[in-house]
Each structure stands twice: as structure tokens, then as C-alpha cells.
C-alpha positions in Angstrom: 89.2 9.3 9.2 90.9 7.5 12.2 91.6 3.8 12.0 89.3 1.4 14.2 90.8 0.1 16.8 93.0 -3.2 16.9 91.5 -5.8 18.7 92.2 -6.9 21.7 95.1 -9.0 22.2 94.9 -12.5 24.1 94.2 -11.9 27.8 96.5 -14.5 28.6 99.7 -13.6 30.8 103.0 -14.8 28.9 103.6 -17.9 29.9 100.3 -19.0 31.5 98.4 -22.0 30.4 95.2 -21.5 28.4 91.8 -22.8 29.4 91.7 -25.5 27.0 95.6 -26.8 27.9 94.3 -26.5 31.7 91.3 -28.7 30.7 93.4 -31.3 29.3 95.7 -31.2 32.3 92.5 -32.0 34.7 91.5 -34.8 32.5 94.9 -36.4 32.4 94.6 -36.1 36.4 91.0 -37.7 36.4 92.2 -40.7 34.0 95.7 -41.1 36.0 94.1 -41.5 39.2 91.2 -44.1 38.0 94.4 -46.2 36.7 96.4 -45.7 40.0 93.6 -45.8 42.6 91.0 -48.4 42.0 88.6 -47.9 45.1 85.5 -49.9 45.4 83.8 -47.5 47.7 84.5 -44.2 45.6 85.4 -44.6 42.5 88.8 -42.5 42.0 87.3 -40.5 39.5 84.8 -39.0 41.6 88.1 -38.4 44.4 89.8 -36.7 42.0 87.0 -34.6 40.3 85.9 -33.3 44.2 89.6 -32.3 44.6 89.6 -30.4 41.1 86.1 -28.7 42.5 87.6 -27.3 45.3 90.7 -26.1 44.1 88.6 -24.2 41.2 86.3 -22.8 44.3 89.2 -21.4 46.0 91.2 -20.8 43.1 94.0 -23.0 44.0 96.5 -25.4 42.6 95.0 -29.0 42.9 98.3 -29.4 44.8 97.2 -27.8 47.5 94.3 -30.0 48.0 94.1 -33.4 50.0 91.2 -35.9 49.3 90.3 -38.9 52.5 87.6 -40.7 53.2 84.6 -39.2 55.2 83.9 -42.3 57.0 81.6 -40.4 59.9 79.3 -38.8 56.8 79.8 -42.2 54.4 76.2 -43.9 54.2 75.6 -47.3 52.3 74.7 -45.9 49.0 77.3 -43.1 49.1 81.3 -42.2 50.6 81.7 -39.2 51.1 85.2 -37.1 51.1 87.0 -34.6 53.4 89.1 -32.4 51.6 92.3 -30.4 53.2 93.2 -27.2 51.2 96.6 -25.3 51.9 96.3 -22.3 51.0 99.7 -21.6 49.2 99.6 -17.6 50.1 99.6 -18.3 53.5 101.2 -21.3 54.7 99.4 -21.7 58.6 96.2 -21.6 56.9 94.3 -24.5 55.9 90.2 -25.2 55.2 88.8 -28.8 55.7 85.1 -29.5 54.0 83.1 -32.2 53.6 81.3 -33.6 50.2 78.6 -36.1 51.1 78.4 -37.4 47.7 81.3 -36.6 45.3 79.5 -38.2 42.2 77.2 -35.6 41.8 79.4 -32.0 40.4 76.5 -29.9 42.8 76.2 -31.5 45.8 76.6 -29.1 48.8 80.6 -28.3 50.2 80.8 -27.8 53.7 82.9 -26.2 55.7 84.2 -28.2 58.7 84.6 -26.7 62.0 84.3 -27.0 65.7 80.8 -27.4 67.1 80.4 -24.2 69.4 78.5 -26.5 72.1 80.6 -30.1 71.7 83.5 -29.0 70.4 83.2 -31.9 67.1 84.3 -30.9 63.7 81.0 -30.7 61.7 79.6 -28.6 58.7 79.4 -25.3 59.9 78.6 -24.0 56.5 77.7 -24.5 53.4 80.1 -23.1 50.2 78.6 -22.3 47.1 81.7 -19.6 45.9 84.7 -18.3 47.5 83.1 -15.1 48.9 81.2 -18.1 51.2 84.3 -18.5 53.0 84.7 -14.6 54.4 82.5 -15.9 56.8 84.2 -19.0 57.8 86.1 -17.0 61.3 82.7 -15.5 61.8 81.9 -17.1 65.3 78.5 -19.6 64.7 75.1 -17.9 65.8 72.9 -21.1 66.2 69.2 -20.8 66.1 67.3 -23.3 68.1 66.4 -25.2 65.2 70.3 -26.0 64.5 70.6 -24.9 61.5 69.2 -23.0 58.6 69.9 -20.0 59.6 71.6 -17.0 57.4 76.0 -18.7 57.6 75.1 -22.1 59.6 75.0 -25.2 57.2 71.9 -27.1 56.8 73.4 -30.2 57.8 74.6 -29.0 61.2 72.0 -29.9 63.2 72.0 -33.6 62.0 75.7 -34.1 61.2 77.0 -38.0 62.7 80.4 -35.9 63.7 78.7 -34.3 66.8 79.9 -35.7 70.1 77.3 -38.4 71.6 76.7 -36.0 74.8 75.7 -32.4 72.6 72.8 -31.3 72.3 73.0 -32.0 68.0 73.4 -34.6 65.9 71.3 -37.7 64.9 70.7 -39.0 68.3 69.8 -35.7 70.1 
């Protein structure tokens, strides 16, 4: 009769923080920036938990990421964030998205990107997981609808970022 097997040892590298000690580390970062950045349009909390959302999606330190005001997607209720991500691998690299409403843990990331016919940065897709990115040096195919279509955001066609002349955005 042969022993059973041992079980399986802790998947965790040496040295590497734990889920749970990670977890505390994000909430210490949510509480410290409410204390150091009281904003009255966007709370800091919501700032800061946007930032953590997108370095999870990407897999990246929060480091990496930079959080500013959307002020060209900000509506009355709502202030939405751009967010800059670094990618630490690659150095000349870099993402910008868009979060219309940072308060809510599912609203739609977009990727920022030049408009093909005004040359504005506006969403040119929407990122639900990492593998959504692949696409992101994929040139735009735009339908005549502006958007919708299999890689272009839904909010291209309408986005306030396009150029007052193209043939998108709000006023076209």
C-alpha cells in the first residue's frame, strides 16, 4: 500500500505577498488617499479604487497607474477619470482609458485613442479583461453607425472628445 499523496504546498512564490496581505495594502491605499485628497467632485475613494481597477485589469503595480480628471467626459451628476498606465515591462509603452463614472466598480473602461477621421483622442474601445487590449494597435474599422461594431467602443460615436469639425461626436 503506497502512501497518499502530500498536499499541495502553498502556491505562493517565497517572498510574495498573499491575497489577503495585498487586500489590506489596497485598503490602506483607499483610506490614505480619502485623508490626503479631499475632492468635492470625485470623492478620492472612488480615484483611487479606478486606479486599483486598472492595475488589477492589466496586472500591474498601482504605481504604474496615473489617475486626472476627465473634464471633456465629466457630466453634472458624475466626474469621470482618465487613467495613464506604464507598463513597467516596457518602458515606451503606455495605455490611457477613460471611466465615465468611477463610483460604480462595472462601469465600462475605454481605451483612448486617436479618432481615425479627426484625429481626437476618444474611446476606441471598450476593456472588459486584458485579452481586450491585443486589439488596441488593431487599426479602427468604423461602421457607419459609429460604433457598435465587433473592437469599436460604444461610446465612440458620441464621445464630447471628437474635434467640432468630424463627422462624430455630440454635435455631428
Amino acid at each position: 500500500m503506497t502512501a497518499a499523496p502530500a498536499a499541495p504546498g502553498p502556491m505562493t512564490p517565497a517572498g510574495a505577498a498573499t491575497l489577503a496581505e495585498r487586500a489590506r495594502r489596497a485598503a490602506a491605499m483607499v483610506r490614505a488617499a480619502v485623508e490626503a485628497e479631499p475632492d468635492p467632485r470625485l470623492h478620492a475613494s472612488e480615484r483611487v479604487r479606478a486606479r486599483l481597477r486598472i492595475a488589477s485589469l492589466l496586472g500591474i503595480p498601482p504605481t504604474a497607474v496615473t489617475v486626472a480628471d476627465d473634464d471633456r467626459r465629466a457630466t453634472l451628476a458624475h466626474a469621470a477619470v482618465i487613467l495613464a498606465a506604464a507598463d513597467p515591462a516596457d518602458p515606451a509603452a503606455s495605455y490611457r482609458f477613460s471611466i465615465a463614472d468611477p463610483f460604480y466598480d462595472d462601469d465600462t473602461v475605454r481605451l483612448l485613442g486617436a479618432c481615425p477621421v479627426c484625429g481626437a483622442e476618444v474611446p476606441v474601445r471598450d476593456i472588459a479583461n486584458l485579452a481586450d487590449l491585443a486589439d488596441a494597435d488593431r487599426p479602427l474599422e468604423i461602421p457607419d453607425c459609429g460604433s457598435g461594431s465587433e473592437g469599436v467602443s460604444y461610446s465612440f460615436a458620441d464621445d464630447r472628445g471628437h474635434s467640432g469639425a468630424c463627422t462624430y461626436g455630440p454635435g455631428a
